[in-house]
C-alpha positions in Angstrom: 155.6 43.3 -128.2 155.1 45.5 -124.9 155.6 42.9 -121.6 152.6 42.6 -119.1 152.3 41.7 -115.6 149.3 39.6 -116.4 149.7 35.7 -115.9 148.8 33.3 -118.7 145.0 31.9 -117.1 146.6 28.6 -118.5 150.5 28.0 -117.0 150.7 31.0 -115.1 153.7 32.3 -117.5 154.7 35.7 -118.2 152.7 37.3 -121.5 153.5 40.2 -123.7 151.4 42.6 -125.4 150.5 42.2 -129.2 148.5 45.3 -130.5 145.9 44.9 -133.4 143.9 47.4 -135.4 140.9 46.9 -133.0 141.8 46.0 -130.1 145.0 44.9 -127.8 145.8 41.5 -127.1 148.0 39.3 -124.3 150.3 36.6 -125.5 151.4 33.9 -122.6 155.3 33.3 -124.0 155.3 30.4 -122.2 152.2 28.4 -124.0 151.3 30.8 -127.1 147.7 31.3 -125.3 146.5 35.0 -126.2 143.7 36.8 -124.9 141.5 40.3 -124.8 143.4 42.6 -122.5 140.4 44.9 -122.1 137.8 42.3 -122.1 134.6 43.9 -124.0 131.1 44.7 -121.5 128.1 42.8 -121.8 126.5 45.5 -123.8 129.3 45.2 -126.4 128.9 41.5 -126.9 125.2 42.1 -126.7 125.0 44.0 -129.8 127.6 42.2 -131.8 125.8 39.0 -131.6 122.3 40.8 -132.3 124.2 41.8 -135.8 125.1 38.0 -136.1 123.2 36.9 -139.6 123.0 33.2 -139.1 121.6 32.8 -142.9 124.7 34.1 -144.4 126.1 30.1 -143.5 123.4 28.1 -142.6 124.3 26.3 -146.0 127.8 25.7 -144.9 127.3 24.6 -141.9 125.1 21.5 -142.6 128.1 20.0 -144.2 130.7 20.3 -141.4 128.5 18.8 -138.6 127.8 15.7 -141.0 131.2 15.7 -141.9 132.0 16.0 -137.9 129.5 13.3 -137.3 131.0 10.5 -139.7 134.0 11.0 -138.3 134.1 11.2 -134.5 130.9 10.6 -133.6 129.2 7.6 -136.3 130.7 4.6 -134.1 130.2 5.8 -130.5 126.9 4.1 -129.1 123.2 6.6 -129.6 122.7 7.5 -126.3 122.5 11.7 -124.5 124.0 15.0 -126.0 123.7 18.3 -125.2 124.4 21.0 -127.6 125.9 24.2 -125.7 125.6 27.1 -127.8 123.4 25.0 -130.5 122.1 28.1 -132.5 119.2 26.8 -135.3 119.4 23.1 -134.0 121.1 22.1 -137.3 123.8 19.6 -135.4 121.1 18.2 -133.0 118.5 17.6 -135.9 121.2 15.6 -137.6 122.0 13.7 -134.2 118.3 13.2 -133.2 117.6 11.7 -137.0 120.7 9.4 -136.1 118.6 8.0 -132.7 120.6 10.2 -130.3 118.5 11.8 -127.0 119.5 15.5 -127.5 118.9 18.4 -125.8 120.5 21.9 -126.6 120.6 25.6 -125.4 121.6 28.6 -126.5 121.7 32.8 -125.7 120.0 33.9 -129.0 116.0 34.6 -129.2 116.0 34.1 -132.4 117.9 31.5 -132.8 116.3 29.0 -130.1 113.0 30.1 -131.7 113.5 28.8 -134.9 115.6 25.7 -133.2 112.3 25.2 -131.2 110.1 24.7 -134.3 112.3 21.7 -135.1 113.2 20.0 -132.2 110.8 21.5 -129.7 111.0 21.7 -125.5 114.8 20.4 -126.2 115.6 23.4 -126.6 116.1 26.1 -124.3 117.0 29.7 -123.8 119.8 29.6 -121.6 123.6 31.0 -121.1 126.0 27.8 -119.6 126.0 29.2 -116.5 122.4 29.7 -115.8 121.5 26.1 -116.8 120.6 23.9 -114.6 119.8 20.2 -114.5 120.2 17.1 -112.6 120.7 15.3 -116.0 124.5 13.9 -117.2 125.1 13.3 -120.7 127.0 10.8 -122.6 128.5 13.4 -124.9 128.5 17.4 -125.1 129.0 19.4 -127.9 130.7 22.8 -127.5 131.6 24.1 -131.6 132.8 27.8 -131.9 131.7 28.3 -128.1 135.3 28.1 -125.7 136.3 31.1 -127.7 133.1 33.3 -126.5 133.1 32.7 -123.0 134.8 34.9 -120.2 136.2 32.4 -117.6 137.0 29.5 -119.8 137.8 27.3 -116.3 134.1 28.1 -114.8 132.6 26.8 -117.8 134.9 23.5 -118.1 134.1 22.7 -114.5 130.7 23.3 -115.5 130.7 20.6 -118.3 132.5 18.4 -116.3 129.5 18.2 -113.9 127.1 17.7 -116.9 129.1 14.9 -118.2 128.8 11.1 -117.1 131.8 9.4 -116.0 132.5 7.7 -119.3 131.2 11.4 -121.1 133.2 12.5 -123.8 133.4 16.4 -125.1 133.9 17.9 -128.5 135.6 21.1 -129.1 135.9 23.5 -132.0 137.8 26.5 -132.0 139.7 29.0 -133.5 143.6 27.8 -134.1 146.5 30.6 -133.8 149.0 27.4 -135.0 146.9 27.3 -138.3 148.9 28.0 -141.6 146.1 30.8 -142.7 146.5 32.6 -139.1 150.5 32.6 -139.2 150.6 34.1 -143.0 147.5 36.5 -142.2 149.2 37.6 -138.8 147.3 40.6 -137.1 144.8 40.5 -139.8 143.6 37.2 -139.2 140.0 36.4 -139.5 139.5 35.0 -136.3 140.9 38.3 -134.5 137.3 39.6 -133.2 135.7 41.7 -130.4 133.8 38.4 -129.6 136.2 36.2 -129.6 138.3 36.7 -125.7 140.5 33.9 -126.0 142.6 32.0 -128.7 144.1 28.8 -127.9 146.3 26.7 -130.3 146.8 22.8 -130.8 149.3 22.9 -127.7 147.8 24.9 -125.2 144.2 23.7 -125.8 145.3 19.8 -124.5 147.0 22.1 -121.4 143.8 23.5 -120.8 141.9 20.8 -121.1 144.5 18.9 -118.5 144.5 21.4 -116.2 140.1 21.2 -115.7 140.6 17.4 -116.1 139.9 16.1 -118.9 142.4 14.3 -121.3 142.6 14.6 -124.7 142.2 11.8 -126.7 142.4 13.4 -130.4 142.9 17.2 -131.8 143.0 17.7 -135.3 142.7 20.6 -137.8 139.1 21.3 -138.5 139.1 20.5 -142.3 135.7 22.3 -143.9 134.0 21.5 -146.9 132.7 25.0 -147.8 131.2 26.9 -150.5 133.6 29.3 -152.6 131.5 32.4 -151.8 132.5 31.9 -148.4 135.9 31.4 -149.2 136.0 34.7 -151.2 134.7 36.3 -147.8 137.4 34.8 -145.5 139.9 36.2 -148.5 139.0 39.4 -147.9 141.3 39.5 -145.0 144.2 38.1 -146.4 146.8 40.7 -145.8 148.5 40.4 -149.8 145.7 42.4 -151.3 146.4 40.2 -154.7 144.7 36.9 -153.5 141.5 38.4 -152.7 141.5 40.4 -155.9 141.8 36.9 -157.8 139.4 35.6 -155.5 137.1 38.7 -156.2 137.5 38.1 -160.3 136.5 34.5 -159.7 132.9 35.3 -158.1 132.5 37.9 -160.4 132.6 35.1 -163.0 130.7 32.5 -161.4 128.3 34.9 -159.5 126.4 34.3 -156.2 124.3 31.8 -156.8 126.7 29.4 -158.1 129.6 30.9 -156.1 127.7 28.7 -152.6 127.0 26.3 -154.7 130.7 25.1 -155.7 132.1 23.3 -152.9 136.0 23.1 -151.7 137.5 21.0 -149.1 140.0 23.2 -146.7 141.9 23.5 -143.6 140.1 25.8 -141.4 141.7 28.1 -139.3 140.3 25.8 -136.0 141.1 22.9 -134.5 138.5 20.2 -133.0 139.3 18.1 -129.9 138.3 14.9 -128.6 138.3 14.6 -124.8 137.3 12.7 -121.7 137.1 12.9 -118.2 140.2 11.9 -116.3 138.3 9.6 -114.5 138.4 7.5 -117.1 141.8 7.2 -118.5 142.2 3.5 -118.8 138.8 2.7 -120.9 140.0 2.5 -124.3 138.1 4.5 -127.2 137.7 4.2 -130.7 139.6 6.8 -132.1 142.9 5.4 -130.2 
């Protein structure tokens, strides 16, 4: 890897370049953080997301915010969340059938449209930045969102304002320490335009630290998902025999019953528990 004189946005360490088919990233050697070099323009990111087909894992997703529910969020007491970057509403529909007060936004038409239908005036067409409100919530939501944003600090300081003094935050994210992103290498997944910045289960708690908040768990994301989107995460396995197998196997089973056969797995991501500094010394129920 070529050196750079760009600092690490996280410790301020030395980073190196690491070159990819599509584009050039910049790995900190200090903390492991990597990040876009040439960051892509608005109109870039604009028409990636437009191509964004939400359907393609509508079904999948259902499962993993249950599954993120029971876990981390069942025994904390019903009270405010906000949702940033809630696409269709499916995580707030589950929290709001629970007895939570949500509310949610999100930078897709199409997405808050259909989000509206089912939770209504919650809802709102808004980037972090632009919303405003004089409101502080118990607990904020931020799954598959760090990644996407350009000044990752800006935004934190953000939610830190939105939060209540005893507010907690959940994070989801892609994970360069995962086992599938150290075999897969430069032909990792996760490596997309959209995604400007790639933390792992270290740096992330650094991060977190340094726009205070302290993190209280971080665990691999573990997804219950159907095989036909396991086949499609295959497809960028860099040994070309696993997603031939993989390819045999939906052949056999087909399409229809390919989503319909479940398996549990490590996901490339890690999700993270935190809270303000503030409140250090108030005990919670995951520790």
């Amino acid at each position: 890897m070529k050196n750079s004189k760009m600092k690490c946005p996280i410790c301020k360490g030395k980073s190196k370049e690491k070159r990819l088919k599509q584009f050039v990233l910049l790995k900190c050697t200090s903390c492991g953080l990597e990040w876009q070099k040439k960051m892509p323009t608005d109109s870039e990111l604009d028409s990636i997301y437009s191509e964004y087909s939400q359907s393609k894992f509508d079904y999948d997703r259902y499962d993993f915010f249950n599954a993120v529910y029971k876990k981390y969020i069942s025994k904390l007491k019903k009270a405010s969340v906000l949702d940033l970057g809630c696409g269709l509403g499916h995580f707030l529909d589950i929290l709001k059938g629970k007895g939570w007060d949500i509310e949610g936004i999100d930078m897709s038409k199409s997405s808050v449209k259909i989000a509206k239908k089912k939770l209504g005036n919650k809802i709102h067409l808004k980037s972090i930045e632009s919303f405003k409100t004089s409101k502080k919530y118990d607990l904020i939501l931020m799954i598959d969102i760090i990644e996407h944003v350009r000044n990752p600090d800006h935004i934190m300081q953000k939610v830190k304002d939105l939060l209540k003094k005893d507010g907690l935050l959940i994070i989801n994210t892609p994970n360069t320490s995962a086992i599938l992103a150290k075999i897969s290498g430069k032909t990792w997944f996760q490596y997309k335009r959209e995604h400007l910045y790639y933390f792992n289960s270290s740096n992330i708690k650094q991060f977190l630290s340094k726009n205070g908040f302290k993190t209280i768990k971080c665990d691999p994301t573990i997804r219950n998902i159907s095989f036909y989107l396991v086949r499609n995460y295959l497809i960028y396995y860099p040994k070309k025999v696993i997603p031939k197998i993989a390819d045999f196997f939906y052949k056999i089973f087909g399409e229809k019953l390919s989503k319909k056969i479940k398996i549990k797995i490590p996901a490339s991501e890690i999700i993270v528990i935190a809270k303000r500094i503030e409140n250090i010394k108030k005990k919670m129920v995951w520790e």
